[in-house]
GUVEX-576261 format. One line per field, with one value per residue: residue in three letters; residue number from 0; x, y, z of N, C-alpha, C, O in turn. Coordinates in nm, 3 decimals. Layout:
<recs>
rest = [ALA:...] .
nr = [NUM:...] .
nxx = [X:...] .
nyy = [Y:...] .
nzz = [Z:...] .
caxx = [X:...] .
cayy = [Y:...] .
cazz = [Z:...] .
cxx = [X:...] .
cyy = [Y:...] .
czz = [Z:...] .
oxx = [X:...] .
oyy = [Y:...] .
ozz = [Z:...] .
</recs>
This chain:
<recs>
rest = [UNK:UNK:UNK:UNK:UNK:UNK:UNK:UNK:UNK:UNK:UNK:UNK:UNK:UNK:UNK:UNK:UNK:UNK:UNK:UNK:UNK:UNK:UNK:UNK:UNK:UNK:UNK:UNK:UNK:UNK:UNK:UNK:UNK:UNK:UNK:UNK:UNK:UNK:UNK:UNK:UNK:UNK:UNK:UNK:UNK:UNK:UNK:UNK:UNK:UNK:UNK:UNK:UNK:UNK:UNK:UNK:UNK:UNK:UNK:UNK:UNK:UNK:UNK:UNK:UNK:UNK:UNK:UNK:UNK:UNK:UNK:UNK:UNK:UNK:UNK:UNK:UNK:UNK:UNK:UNK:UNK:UNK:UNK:UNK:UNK:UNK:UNK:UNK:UNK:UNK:UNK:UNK:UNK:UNK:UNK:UNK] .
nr = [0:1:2:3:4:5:6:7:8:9:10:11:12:13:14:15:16:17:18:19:20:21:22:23:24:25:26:27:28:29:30:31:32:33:34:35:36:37:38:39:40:41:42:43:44:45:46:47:48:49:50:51:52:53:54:55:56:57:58:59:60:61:62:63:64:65:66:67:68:69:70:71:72:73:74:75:76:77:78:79:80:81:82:83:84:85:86:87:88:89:90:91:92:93:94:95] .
nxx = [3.386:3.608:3.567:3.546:3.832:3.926:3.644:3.467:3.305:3.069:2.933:2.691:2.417:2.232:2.229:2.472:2.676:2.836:3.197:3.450:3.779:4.011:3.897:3.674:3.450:3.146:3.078:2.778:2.856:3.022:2.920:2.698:2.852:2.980:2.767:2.617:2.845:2.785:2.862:3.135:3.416:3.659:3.615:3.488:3.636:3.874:3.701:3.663:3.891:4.007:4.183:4.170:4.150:3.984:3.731:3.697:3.665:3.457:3.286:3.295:3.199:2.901:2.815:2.760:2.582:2.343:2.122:2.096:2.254:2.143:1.971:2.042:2.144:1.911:1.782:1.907:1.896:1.655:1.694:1.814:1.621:1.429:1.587:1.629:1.397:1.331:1.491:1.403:1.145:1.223:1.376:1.194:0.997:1.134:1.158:0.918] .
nyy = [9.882:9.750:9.690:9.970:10.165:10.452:10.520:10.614:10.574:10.784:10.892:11.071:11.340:11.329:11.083:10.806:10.765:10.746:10.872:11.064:10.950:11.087:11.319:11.670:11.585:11.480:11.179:11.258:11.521:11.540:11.394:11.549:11.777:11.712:11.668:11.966:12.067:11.989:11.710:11.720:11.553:11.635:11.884:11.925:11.783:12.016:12.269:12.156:12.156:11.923:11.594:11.459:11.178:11.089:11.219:11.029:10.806:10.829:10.877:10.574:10.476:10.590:10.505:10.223:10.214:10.464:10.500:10.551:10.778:10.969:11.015:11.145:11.376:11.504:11.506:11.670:11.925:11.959:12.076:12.277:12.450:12.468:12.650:12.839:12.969:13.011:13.186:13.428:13.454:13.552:13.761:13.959:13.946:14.139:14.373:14.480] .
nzz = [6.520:6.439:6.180:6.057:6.025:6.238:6.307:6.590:6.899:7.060:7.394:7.433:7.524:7.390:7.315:7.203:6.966:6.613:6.554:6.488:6.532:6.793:6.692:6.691:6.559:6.465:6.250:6.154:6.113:5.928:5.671:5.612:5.541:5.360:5.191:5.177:5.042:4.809:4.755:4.711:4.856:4.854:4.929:5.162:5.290:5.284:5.445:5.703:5.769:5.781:5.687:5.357:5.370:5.606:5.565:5.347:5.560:5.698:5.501:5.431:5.638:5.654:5.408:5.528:5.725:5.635:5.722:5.974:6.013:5.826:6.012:6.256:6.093:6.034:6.293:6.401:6.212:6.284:6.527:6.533:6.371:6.576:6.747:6.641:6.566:6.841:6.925:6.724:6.778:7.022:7.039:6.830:7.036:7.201:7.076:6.983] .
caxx = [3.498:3.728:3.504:3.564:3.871:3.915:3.570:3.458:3.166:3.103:2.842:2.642:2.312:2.134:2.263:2.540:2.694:2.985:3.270:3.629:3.936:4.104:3.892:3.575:3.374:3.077:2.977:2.705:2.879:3.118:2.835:2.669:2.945:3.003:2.639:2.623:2.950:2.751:2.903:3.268:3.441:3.801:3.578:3.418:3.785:3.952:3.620:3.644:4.053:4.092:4.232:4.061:4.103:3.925:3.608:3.642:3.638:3.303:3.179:3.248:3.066:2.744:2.763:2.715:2.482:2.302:1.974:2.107:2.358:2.064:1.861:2.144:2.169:1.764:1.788:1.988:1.856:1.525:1.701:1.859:1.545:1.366:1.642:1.650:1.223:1.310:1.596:1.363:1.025:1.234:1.403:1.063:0.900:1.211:1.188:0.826] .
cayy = [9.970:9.668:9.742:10.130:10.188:10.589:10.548:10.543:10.602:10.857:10.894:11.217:11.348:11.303:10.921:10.780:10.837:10.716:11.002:11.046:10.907:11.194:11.477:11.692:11.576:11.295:11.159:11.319:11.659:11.564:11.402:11.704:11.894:11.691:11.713:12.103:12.098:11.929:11.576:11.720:11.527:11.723:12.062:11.952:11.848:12.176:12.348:12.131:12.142:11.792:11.497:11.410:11.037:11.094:11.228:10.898:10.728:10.884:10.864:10.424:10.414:10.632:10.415:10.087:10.292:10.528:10.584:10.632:10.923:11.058:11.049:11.230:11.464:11.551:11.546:11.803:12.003:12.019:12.143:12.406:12.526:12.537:12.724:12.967:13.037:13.038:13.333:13.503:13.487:13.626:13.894:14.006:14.035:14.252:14.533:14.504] .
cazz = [6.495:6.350:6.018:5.996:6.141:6.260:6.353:6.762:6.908:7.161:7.428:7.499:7.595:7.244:7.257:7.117:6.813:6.560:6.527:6.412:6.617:6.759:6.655:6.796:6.460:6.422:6.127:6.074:6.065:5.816:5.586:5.624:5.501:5.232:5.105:5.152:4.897:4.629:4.717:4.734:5.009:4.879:4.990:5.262:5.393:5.313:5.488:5.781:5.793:5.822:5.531:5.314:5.409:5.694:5.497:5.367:5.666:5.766:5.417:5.409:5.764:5.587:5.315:5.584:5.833:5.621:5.814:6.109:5.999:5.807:6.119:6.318:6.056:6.037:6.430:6.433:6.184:6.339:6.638:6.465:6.312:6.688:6.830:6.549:6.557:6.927:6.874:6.653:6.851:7.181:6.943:6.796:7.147:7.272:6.995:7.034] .
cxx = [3.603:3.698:3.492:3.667:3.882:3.798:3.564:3.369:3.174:2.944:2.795:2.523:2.188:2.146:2.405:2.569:2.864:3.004:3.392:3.735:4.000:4.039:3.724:3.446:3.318:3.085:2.939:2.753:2.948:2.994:2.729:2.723:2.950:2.847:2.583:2.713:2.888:2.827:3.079:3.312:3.592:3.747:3.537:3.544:3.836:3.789:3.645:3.791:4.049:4.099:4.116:4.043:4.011:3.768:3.602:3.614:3.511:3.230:3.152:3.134:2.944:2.712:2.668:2.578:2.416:2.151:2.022:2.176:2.259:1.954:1.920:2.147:2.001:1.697:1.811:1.978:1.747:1.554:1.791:1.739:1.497:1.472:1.630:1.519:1.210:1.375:1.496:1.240:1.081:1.308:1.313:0.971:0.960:1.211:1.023:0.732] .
cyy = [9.902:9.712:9.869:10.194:10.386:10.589:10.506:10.626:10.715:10.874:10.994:11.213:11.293:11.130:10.922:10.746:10.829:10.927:10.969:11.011:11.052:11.354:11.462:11.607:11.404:11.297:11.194:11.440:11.641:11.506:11.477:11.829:11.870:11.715:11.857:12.126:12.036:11.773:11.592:11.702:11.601:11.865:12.005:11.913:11.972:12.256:12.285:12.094:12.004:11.708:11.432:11.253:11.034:11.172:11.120:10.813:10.722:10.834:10.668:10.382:10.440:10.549:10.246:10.147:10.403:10.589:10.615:10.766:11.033:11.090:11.161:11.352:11.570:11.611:11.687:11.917:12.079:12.121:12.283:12.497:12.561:12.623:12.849:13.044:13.085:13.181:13.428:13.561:13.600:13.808:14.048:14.050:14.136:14.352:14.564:14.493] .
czz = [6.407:6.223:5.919:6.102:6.112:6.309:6.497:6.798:7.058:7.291:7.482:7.545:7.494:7.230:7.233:6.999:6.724:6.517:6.508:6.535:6.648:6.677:6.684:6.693:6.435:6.304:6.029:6.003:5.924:5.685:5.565:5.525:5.329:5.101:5.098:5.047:4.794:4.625:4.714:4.864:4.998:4.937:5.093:5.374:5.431:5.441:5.659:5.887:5.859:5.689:5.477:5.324:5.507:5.694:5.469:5.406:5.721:5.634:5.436:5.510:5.734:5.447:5.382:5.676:5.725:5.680:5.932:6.082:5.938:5.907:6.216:6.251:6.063:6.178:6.418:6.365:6.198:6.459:6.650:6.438:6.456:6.733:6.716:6.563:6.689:6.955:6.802:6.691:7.005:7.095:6.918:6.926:7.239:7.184:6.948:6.888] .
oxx = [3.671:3.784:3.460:3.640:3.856:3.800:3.621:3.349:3.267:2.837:2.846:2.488:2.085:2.081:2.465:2.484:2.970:2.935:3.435:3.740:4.035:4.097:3.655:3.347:3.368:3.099:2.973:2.722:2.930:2.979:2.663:2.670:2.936:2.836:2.498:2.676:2.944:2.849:3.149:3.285:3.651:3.825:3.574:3.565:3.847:3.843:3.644:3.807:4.085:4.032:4.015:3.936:3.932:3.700:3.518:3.550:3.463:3.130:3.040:3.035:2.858:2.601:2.575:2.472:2.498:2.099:1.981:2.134:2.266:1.865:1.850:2.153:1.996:1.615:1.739:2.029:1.722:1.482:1.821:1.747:1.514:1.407:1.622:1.521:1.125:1.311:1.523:1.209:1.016:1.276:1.331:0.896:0.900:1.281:1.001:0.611] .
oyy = [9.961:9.766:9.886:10.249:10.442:10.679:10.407:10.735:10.719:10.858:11.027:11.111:11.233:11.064:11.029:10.695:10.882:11.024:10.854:11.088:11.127:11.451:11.361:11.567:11.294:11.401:11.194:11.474:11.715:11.590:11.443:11.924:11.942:11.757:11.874:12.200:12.032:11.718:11.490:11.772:11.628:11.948:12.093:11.964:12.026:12.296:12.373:12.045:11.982:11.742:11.378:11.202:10.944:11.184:11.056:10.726:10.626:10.763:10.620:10.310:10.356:10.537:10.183:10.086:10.489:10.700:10.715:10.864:11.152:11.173:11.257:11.451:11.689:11.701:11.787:12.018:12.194:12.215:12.360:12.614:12.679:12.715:12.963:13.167:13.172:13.274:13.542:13.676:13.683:13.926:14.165:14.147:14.202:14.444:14.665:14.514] .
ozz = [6.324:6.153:5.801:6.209:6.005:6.393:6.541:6.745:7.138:7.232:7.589:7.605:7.522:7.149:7.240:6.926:6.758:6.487:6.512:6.631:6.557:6.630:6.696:6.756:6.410:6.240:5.911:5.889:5.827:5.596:5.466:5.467:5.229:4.985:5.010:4.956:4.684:4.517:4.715:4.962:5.102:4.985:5.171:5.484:5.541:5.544:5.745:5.998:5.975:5.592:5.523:5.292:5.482:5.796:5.532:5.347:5.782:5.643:5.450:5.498:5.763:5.395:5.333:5.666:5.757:5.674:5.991:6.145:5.968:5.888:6.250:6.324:6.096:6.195:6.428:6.414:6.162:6.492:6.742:6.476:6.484:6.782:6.760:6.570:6.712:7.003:6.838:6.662:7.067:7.110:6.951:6.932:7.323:7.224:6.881:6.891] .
</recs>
């Protein structure tokens, strides 16, 4: 944490996981955000209403850690996609 400060780690069910000081947002989400904007970390602030220093805070830690944040982020997109095929299979067998 001495090495990225704003960053602190948090511990949930998925593991633990660097996130922002003071706000609900890991990491990953925010490098996420920023790579959905095309690499804009001034949009992926405004989108995520917080400063844009604090995109850069996330971005220096994905610059030192980058596999793990891209593993977090791949995680989590897989588990997006099952819940969505799962939403869509129970959908499909209720309208028949």
């Amino acid at each position: 944490m001495a090495e990225h400060p704003g960053i602190v780690f948090r511990d949930g069910p998925a593991g633990r996981r660097p996130g922002l000081a003071g706000h609900r947002l890991d990491v990953w989400e925010i490098v996420e955000t920023v790579q959905n904007e095309g690499g804009d970390a001034r949009a992926a602030a405004a989108y995520l209403d917080i400063v844009p220093g604090l995109v850069t805070a996330a971005l220096d830690y994905y610059l030192d850690y980058q596999d793990e944040i891209d593993s977090w982020i791949e995680r989590n997109r897989r588990m997006a996609e099952d819940a969505e095929a799962t939403w869509l299979r129970r959908s499909n067998a209720r309208t028949g």
